[in-house]
C-alpha positions as CSV (number, residue, x, y, z in Angstrom):
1,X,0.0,0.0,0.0
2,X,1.3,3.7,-0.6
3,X,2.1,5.5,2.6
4,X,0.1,8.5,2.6
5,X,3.0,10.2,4.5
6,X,7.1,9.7,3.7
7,X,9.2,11.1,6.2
8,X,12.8,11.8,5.9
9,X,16.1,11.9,7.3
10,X,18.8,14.1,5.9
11,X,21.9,14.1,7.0
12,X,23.1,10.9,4.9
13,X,19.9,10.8,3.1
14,X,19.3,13.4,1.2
15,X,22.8,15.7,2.2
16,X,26.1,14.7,2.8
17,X,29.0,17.5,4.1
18,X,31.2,18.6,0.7
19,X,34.3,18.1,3.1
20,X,35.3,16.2,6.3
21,X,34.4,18.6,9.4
22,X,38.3,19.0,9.9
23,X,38.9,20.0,6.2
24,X,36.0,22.7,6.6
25,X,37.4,23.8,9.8
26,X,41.3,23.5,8.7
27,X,40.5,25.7,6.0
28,X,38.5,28.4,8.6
29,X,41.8,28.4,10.5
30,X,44.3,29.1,7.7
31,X,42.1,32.4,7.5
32,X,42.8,33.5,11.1
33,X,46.3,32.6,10.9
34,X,46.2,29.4,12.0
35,X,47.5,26.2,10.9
36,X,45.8,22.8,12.5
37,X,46.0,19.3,11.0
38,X,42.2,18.2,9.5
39,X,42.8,14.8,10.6
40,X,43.9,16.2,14.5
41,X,40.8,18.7,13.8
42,X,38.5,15.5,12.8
43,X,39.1,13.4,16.4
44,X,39.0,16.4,18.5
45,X,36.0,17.5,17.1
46,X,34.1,13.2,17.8
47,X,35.3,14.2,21.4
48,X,34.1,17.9,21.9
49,X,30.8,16.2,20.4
50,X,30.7,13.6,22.5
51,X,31.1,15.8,25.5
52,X,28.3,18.5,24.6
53,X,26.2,15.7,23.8
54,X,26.1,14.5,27.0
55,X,26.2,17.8,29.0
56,X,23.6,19.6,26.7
57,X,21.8,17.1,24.9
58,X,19.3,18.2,21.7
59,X,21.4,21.2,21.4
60,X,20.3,22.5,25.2
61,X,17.4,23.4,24.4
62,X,15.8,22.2,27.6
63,X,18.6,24.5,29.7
64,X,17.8,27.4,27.5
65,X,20.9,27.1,25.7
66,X,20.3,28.5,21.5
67,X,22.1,26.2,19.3
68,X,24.2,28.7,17.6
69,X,25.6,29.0,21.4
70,X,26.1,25.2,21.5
71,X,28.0,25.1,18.5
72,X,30.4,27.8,19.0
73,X,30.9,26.4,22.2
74,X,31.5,23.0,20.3
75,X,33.6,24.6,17.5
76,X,36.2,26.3,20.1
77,X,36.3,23.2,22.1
78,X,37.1,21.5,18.9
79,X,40.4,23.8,18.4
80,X,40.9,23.8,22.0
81,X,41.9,20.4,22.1
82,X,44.2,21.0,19.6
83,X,46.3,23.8,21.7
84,X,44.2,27.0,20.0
85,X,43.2,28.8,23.0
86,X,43.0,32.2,21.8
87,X,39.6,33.7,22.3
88,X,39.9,36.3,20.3
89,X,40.2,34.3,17.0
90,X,38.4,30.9,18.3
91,X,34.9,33.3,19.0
92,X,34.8,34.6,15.1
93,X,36.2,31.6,13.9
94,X,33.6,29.6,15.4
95,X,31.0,32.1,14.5
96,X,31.9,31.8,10.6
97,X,31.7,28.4,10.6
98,X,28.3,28.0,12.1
99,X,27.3,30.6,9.6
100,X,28.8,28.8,6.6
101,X,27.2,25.3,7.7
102,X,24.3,27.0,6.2
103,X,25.5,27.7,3.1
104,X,24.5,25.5,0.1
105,X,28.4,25.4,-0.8
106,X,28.7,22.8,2.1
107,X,26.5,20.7,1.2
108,X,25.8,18.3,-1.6
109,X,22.8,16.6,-2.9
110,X,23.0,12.8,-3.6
111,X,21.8,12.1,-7.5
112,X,19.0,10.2,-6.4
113,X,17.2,12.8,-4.8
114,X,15.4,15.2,-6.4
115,X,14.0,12.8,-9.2
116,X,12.8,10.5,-6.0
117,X,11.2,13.8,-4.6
118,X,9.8,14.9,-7.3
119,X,8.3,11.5,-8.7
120,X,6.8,11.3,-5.0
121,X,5.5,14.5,-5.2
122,X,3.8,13.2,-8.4
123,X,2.2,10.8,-6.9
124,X,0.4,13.1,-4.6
125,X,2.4,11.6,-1.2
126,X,3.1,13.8,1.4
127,X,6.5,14.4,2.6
128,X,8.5,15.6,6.2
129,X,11.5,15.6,7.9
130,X,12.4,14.2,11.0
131,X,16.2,15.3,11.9
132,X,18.3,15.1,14.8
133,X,19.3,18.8,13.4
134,X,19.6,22.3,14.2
135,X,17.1,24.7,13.4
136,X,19.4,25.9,10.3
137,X,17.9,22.7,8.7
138,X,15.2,24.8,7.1
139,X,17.4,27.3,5.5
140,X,20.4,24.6,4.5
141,X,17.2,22.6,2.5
142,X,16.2,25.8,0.8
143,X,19.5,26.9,-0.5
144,X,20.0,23.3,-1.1
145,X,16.6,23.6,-3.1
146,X,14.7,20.6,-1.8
147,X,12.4,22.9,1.0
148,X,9.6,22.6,-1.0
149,X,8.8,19.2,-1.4
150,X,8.1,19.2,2.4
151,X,5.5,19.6,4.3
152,X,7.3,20.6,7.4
153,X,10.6,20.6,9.3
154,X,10.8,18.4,12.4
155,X,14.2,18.9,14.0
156,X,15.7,17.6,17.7
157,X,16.1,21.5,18.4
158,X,12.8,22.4,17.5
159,X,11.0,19.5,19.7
160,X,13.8,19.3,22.4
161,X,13.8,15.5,21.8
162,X,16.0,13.4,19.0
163,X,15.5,10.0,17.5
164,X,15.4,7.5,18.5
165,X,13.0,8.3,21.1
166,X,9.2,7.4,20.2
167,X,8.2,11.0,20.8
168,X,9.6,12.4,18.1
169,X,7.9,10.1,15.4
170,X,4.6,10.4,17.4
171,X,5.0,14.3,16.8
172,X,5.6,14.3,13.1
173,X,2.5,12.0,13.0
174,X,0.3,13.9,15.2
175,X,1.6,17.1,12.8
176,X,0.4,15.1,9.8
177,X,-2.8,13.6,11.6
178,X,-2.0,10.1,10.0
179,X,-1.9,7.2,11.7
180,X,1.8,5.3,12.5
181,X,0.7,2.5,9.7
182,X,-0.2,5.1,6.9
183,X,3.6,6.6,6.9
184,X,6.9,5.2,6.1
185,X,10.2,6.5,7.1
186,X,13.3,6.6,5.1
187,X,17.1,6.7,6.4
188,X,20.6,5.9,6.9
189,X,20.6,5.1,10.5
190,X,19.5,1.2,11.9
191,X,18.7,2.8,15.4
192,X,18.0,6.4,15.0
193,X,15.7,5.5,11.5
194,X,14.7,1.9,10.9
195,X,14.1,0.5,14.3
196,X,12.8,3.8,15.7
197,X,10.0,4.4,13.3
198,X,9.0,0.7,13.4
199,X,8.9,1.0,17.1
200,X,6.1,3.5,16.8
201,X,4.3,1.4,14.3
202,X,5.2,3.0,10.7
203,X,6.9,1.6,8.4
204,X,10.6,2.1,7.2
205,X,13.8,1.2,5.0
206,X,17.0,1.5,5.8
207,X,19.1,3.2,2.7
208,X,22.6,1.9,2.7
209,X,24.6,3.9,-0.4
210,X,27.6,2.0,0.8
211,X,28.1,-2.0,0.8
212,X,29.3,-2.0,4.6
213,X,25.7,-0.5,6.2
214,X,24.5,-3.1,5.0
215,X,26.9,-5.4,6.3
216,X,25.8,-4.4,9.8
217,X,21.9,-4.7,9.2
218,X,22.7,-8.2,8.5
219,X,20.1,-10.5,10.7
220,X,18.3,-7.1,11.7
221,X,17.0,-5.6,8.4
222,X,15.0,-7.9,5.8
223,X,17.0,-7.5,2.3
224,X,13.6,-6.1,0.5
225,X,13.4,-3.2,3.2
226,X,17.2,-2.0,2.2
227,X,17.9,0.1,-0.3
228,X,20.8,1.0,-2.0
229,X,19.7,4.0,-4.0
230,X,16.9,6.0,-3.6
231,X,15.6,4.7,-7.1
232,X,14.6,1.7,-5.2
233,X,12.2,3.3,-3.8
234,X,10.7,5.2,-7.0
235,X,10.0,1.4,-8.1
236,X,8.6,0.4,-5.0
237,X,6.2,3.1,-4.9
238,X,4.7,2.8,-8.5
């Protein structure tokens, strides 16, 4: 049966990052003066995550922290692990690469996206997102040029909660007053996407671009809900 609702992931799923985090931020640097490896940029930056995570988790939202706040805080802890402890560059280095994070330039679209929208879109099923993202989801999808095919936004920051938790899942449903069983989520993520949404009752498939996800949905994931390109699901959905 079509879903009357498809929700989305994005990260992974309809965007990937241009550049590693420590290429993007390397590059920052060398315009401040600075000089830092990407790949000693790229483990500090897993550990100052890790860390913020845990102290401030769904970008703070609950302690009344913004999330331009947590990632500046994230992005200087990042450098300060690396022995850049200079606050008077760290605080507008930070602050242009939260900015550029939005920018379209950092971003790429996978190939299979936009015809998969759009034939969905054709088909008269609704779309959403559900995001363990910041609120500058909304403006990365519209300079990426993919806003419009959705409905709405649902992002961690914006509901204070993140996938995998049930809640978030109920919320985009109780947003699209569907039931769980009329709506089908698709990502890159066995926990945070495939499991999560089937917890709730909807249905899901796990996309897995590269042979080693699906590797590790071995025994977890039935073969005909993984997909390796989004032009699976076009077929699926004739």
């Amino acid at each position: 049966m079509r879903p009357r609702l498809l929700t989305w992931d994005v990260k992974d799923t309809l965007l990937r990052v241009r550049h590693t985090v420590g290429e993007q931020y390397s590059s920052e640097a060398k315009l401040h003066g600075i000089r830092v490896e990407a790949e000693a940029l790229d483990r500090s930056f897993l550990a100052a995550l890790r860390t913020q995570n845990k102290l401030l988790p769904s970008y703070g939202v609950s302690q009344g922290v913004s999330s331009q706040k947590w990632w500046v805080e994230t992005v200087k802890q990042t450098f300060r692990l690396c022995g850049v402890r200079d606050e008077r560059v760290l605080t507008p280095l930070a602050e242009n690469l939260y900015r550029g994070f939005s920018s379209a330039k950092n971003w790429e679209v996978f190939n299979d996206v936009k015809d998969t929208l759009i034939h969905c879109d054709r088909l008269g099923i609704h779309m959403a997102v559900i995001s363990n993202f910041d609120r500058r989801l909304e403006q990365i999808l519209t300079n990426c040029n993919l806003r419009q095919h959705f409905q709405f936004v649902l992002t961690s920051e914006d509901f204070g909660i993140g996938k995998p938790d049930p809640r978030i899942f109920i919320k985009a449903l109780s947003l699209a007053q569907i039931q769980p069983k009329q709506a089908t989520h698709i990502g890159d993520d066995l926990q945070k996407d495939y499991l999560a949404a089937r917890a709730v009752g909807m249905e899901s498939y796990l996309l897995c671009r590269e042979k080693e996800q699906s590797a590790g949905a071995k025994g977890l994931v039935p073969k005909t809900h993984i997909l390796h390109s989004l032009q699976q699901l076009i077929g699926l959905l004739k």
